[in-house]
C-alpha positions in Angstrom: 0.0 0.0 0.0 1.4 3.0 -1.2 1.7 6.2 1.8 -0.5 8.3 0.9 -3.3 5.0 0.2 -2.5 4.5 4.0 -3.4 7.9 5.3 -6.4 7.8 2.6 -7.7 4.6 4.8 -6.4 6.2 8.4 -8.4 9.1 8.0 -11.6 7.4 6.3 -11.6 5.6 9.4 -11.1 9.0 11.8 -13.9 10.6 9.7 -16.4 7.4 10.7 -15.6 7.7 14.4 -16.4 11.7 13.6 -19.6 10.7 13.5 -20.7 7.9 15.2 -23.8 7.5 17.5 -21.6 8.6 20.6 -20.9 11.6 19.1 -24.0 13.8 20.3 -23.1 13.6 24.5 -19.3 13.3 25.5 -16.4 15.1 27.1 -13.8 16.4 25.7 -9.8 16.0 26.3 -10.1 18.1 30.0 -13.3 15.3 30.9 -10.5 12.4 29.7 -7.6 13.3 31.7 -9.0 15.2 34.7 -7.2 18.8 34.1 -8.3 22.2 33.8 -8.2 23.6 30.0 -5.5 26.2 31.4 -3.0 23.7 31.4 -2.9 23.2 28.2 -4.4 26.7 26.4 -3.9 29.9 26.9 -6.9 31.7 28.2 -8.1 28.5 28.6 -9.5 27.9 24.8 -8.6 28.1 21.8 -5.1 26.7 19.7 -2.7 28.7 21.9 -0.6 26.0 23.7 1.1 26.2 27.0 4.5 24.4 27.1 2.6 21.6 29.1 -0.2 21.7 26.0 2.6 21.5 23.0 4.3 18.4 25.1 1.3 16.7 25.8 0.5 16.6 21.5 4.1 15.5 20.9 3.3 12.6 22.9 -0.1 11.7 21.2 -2.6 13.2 22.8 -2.3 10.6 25.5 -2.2 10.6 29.4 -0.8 8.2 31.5 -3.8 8.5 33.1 -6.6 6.0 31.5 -9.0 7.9 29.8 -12.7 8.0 31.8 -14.8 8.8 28.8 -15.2 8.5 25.2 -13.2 11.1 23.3 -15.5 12.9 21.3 -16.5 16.8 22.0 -17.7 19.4 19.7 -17.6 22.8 18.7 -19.6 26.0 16.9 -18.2 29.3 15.9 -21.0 32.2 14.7 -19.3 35.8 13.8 -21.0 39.2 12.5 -18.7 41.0 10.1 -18.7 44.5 8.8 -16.4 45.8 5.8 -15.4 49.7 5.5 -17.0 49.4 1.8 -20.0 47.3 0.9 -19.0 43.9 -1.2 -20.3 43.2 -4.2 -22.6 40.6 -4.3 -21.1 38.4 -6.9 -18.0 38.1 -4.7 -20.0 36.3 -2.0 -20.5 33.0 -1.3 -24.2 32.1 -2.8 -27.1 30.6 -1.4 -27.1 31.7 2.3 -28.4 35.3 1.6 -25.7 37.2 2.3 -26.6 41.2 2.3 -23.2 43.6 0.6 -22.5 44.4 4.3 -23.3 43.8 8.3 -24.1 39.8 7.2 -24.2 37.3 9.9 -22.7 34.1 9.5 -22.3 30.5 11.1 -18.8 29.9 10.0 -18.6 26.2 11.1 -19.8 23.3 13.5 -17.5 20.8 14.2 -17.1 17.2 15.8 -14.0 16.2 17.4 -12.5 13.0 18.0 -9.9 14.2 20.2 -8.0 10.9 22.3 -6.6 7.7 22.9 -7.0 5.0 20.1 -5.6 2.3 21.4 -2.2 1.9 23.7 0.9 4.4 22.5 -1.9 5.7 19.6 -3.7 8.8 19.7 -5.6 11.2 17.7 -6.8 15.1 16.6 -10.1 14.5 14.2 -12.3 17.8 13.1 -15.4 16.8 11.0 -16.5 20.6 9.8 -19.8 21.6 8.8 -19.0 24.9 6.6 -21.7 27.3 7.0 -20.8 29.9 4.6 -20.0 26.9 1.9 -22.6 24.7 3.3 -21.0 21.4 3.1 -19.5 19.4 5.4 -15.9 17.8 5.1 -12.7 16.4 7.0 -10.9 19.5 8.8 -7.9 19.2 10.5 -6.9 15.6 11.1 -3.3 14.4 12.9 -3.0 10.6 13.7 -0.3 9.6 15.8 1.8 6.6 17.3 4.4 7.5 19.8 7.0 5.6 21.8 9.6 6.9 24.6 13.2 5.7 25.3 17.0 7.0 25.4 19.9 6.8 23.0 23.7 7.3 24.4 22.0 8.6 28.1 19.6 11.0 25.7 15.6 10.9 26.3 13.5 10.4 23.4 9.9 10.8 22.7 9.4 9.5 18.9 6.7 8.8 17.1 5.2 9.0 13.3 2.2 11.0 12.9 -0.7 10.9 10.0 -2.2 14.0 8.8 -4.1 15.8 6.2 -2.2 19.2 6.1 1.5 20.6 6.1 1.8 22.1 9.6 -1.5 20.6 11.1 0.8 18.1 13.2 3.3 20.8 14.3 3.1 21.8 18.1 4.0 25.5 17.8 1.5 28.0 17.0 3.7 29.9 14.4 1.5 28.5 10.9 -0.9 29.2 9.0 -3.1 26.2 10.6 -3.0 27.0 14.4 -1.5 30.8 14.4 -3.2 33.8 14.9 -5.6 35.3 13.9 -7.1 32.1 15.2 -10.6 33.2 14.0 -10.7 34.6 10.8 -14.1 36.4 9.0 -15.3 33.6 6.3 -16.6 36.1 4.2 -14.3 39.6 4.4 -11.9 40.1 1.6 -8.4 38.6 2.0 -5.2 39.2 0.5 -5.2 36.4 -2.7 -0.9 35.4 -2.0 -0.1 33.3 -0.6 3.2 30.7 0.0 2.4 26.7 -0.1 3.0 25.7 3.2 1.0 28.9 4.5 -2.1 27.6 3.3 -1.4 26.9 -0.7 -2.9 23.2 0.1 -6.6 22.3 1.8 -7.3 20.0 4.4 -7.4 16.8 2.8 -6.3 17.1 -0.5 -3.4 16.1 0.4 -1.7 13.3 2.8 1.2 13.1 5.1 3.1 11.0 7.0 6.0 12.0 9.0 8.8 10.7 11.8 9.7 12.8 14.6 11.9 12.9 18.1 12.1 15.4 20.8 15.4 15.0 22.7 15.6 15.8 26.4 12.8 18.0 26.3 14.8 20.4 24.3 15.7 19.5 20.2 12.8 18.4 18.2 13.6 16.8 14.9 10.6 16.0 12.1 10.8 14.9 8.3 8.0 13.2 6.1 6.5 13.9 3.4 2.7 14.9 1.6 1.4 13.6 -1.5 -2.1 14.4 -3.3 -4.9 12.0 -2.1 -7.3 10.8 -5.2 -9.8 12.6 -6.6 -12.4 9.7 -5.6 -11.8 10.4 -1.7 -11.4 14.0 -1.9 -14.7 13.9 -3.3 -16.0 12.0 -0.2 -14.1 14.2 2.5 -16.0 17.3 0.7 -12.7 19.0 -0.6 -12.8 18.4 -3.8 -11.5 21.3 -6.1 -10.8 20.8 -9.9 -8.2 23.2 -10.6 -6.2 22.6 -7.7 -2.6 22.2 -7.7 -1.8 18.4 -7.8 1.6 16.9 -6.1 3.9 15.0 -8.8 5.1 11.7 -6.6 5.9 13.2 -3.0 6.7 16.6 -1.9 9.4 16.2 1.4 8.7 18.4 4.7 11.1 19.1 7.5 11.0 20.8 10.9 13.1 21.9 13.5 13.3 23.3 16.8 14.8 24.4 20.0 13.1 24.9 23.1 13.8 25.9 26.4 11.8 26.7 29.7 12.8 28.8 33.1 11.0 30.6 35.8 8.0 30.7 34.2 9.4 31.5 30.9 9.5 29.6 27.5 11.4 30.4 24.4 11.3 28.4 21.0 13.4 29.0 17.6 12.6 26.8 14.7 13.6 26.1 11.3 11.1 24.3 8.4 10.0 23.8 5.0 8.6 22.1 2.1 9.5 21.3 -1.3 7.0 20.5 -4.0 6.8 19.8 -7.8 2.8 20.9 -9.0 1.0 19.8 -11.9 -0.7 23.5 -12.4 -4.5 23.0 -12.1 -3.8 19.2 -12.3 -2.9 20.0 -16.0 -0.3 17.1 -16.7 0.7 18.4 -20.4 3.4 20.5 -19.9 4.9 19.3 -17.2 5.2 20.7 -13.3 6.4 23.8 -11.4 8.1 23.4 -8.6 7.9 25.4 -4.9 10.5 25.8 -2.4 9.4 26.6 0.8 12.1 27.8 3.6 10.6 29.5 6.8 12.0 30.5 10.5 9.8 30.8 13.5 10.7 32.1 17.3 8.1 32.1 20.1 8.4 33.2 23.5 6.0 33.0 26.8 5.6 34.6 29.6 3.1 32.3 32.3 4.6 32.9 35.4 2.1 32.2 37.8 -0.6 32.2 34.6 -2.1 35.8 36.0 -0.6 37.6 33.5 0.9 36.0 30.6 2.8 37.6 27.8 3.6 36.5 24.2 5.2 37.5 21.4 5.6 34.8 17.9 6.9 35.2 15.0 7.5 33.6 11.0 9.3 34.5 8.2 8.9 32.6 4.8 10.6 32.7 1.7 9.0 30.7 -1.4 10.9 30.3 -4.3 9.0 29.0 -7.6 9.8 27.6 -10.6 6.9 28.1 -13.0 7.7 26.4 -16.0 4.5 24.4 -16.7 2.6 27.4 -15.7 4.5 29.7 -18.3 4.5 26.9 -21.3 0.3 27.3 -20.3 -0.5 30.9 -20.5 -0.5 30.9 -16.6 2.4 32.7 -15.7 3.9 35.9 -17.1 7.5 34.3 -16.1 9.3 30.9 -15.1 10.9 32.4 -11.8 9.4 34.0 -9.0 9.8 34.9 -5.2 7.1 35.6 -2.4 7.5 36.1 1.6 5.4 36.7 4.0 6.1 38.3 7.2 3.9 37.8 10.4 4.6 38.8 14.1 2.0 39.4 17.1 2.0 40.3 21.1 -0.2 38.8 23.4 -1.5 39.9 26.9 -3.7 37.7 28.6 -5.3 38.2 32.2 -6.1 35.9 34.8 -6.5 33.3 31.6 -9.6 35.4 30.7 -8.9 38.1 28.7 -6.8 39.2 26.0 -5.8 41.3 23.9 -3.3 40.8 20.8 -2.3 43.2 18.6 -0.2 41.5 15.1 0.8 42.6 12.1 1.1 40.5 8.6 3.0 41.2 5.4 3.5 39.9 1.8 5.7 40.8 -0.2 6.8 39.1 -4.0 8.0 39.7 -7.4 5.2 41.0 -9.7 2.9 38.4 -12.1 0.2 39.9 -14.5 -0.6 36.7 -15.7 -1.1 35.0 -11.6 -2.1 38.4 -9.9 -4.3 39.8 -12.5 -7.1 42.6 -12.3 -9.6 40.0 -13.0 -8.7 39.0 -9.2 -9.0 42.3 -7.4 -4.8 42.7 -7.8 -3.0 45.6 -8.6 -2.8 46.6 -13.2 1.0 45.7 -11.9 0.0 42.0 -10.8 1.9 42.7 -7.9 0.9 40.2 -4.8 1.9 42.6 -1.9 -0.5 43.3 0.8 0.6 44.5 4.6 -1.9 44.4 7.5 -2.5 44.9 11.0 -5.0 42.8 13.2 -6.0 44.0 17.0 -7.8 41.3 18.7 -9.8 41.2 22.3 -11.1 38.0 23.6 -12.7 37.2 26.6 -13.6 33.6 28.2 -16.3 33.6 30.4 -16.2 31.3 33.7 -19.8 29.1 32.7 -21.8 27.5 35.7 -22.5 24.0 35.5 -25.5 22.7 34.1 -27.6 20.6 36.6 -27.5 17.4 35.9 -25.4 17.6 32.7 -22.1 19.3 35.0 -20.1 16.6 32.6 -20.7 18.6 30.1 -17.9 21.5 30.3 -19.1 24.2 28.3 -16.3 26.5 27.4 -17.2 30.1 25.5 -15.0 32.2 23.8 -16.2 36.0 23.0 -14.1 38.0 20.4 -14.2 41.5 19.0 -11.2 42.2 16.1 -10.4 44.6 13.8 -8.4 44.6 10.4 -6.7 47.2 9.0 -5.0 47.0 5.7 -1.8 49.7 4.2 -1.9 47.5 0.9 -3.9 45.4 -0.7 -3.2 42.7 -3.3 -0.2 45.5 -4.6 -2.7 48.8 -4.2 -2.4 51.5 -1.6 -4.7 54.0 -2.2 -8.5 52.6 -1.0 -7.0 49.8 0.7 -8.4 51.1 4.1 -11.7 50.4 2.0 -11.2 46.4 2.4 -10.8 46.7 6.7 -12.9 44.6 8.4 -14.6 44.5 12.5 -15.2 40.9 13.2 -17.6 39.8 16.2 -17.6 36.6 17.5 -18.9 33.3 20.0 -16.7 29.9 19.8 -18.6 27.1 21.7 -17.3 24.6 22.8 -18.7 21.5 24.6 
């Protein structure tokens, strides 16, 4: 069975324990292992990991405690945005009567299968009902089988992992997948550039399988690799997509990083990347393009006594492409061309209840008529730069129990941001007419 056949099964079977009969009434990961979500998140929700939370994924989402209930939980996210200028109404998605402004939405429900497997196996599943789309699919999927023991007086925690997206499986909340902003408007404009590993691929249309090792606590080592799943099983995961970019044979991935924690502080520099040959828009005729993707990441945390916590991450990538098929196809204006994005944001966050982050995002490339053209909202120049800053307050809400259901955990997250773009797909002037407020509620149960 070829690798990417073998994720193709693993994550079939993930999606049918998504939704199984059990899925309607269970706890999630803080029911399972009999700890408060603080431990692990950051104001006590959401993708921000604490040290404590990043180990406890490198080792599989398992406990050395047995688990006391199924692993199943859910989640629903509902947001009101508002755009400086109206949209047009072509530009939004159809069918769920979307107004030009002031709309709305529910951006998704999901069911989790969040937990032990079996002995030394564990899992993150997100079956995601798309609101604004309308269709349901396989989100955000990381299988994994770990194992502990010590080389040359040097502990190791390996393991290999199964997932459905570069940088789903990674522990640090520096990507595109779990960095910030970690709720975005599903309907504002956004800036059309972007590099491969930074969200060029959706969940599930591709497949990946990777080893990795943290040493003592401090290195952590990973390389695998992503291929395109078939067109069949995209179909069933709901991610199907035409003229998406297919994977010729495997594309390899690599991550590393160094971590150290003191007196309440942590600190984390990293180093990965991805290298990919594309068939442009699955087009097989004149041959493939290829992507180079090199990126560096820091974080740092302040916890402390996890009354006031302070964070600052940040990411720098550099893509460099090769677009031969894509020139040879009328797709490209040239065979060689560069993009980077930029992204760096503080965090304050009191008594694990509120925050406030403030970040700022920027991408910069060589210009492309023929890739960023006018026909896509980008500069007459084709020029894919955009810059942007984000301001972000979030507060979680301390939620009574619920009678008889006190099992049942509720957590709420409340969020008010604001978007505020200096360029826009290469254009300056009017690009203040794209900002966007975002209001939002994140259950989760």
């Amino acid at each position: 069975m070829q690798p990417a056949q073998l994720t193709a099964v693993v994550l079939s079977s993930l999606a049918l324990l998504n939704i199984s009969e059990g899925a309607l009434a269970v706890p999630s990961f803080t029911r399972q292992l009999g700890v408060e979500c603080k431990i692990c998140h950051v104001s006590s929700f959401g993708p921000d990991l604490t040290p404590f939370g990043r180990d406890f994924k490198i080792h599989g989402y398992l406990w050395s405690k047995p688990a006391s209930s199924v692993p199943i939980s859910g989640m629903v996210m509902e947001s009101f945005t508002r755009t400086n200028r109206d949209q047009e109404k072509e530009s939004l998605p159809k069918g769920i009567g979307l107004q030009k402004n002031n709309n709305f939405t529910l951006d998704q429900a999901s069911v989790f299968y969040a937990g032990p497997i079996r002995q030394n196996m564990g899992a993150f599943s997100q079956l995601t009902f798309d609101g604004v789309e309308n269709k349901w699919g396989l989100d955000n999927t990381d299988l994994r089988l770990v194992s502990q023991g010590s080389i040359a007086g040097q502990d190791i925690t390996y393991g290999i992992s199964l997932n459905n997206l570069p940088m789903v499986q990674d522990p640090w909340n520096t990507g595109a997948v779990w960095g910030f902003p970690f709720h975005s408007s599903p309907i504002a404009p956004g800036p059309g550039a972007t590099t491969l590993i930074d969200g060029g691929f959706g969940a599930s249309q591709v497949g990946g399988e990777s080893v990795y090792g943290m040493i003592n606590g401090i290195v952590y080592v990973e390389a695998g690799a992503y291929q395109s799943m078939p067109n069949k099983l995209q179909g069933n995961f709901g991610v199907w997509d035409k003229d998406q970019n297919k994977i010729d044979g495997s594309s390899p991935y690599w991550r590393l990083a160094w971590q150290r924690s003191w007196d309440g502080q942590y600190i984390a520099i990293g180093h990965y990347g991805l290298s990919s040959r594309l068939y442009p828009a699955g087009e097989r005729n004149n041959g493939t393009d290829s992507y180079n993707d090199t990126a560096f990441d820091v974080s740092y945390q302040y916890l402390g006594d996890l009354v006031h916590i302070f964070e600052v991450r940040s990411s720098y990538i550099q893509e460099q492409q090769v677009l031969s098929a894509s020139k040879a196809a009328g797709l490209s204006s040239s065979s060689a061309e560069r993009l980077h994005t930029f992204k760096i944001d503080a965090a304050y966050t009191l008594n694990q209840s509120y925050g406030l982050t403030i970040g700022y995002n920027a991408t910069t490339g060589t210009s492309n008529p023929a890739i960023y053209s006018t026909d896509r909202d980008f500069s007459a120049s084709g020029s894919p730069d955009s810059e942007y800053s984000v301001v972000d307050f979030s507060y979680v809400p301390t939620l009574p129990k619920l009678g008889s259901l006190e099992w049942l955990e509720l957590s709420l997250h409340l969020g008010a941001s604001y978007v505020a773009y200096s360029k826009f797909n290469g254009i300056r002037t009017h690009a203040s007419d794209l900002n966007a407020l975002l209001l939002n509620t994140w259950l989760a149960f």
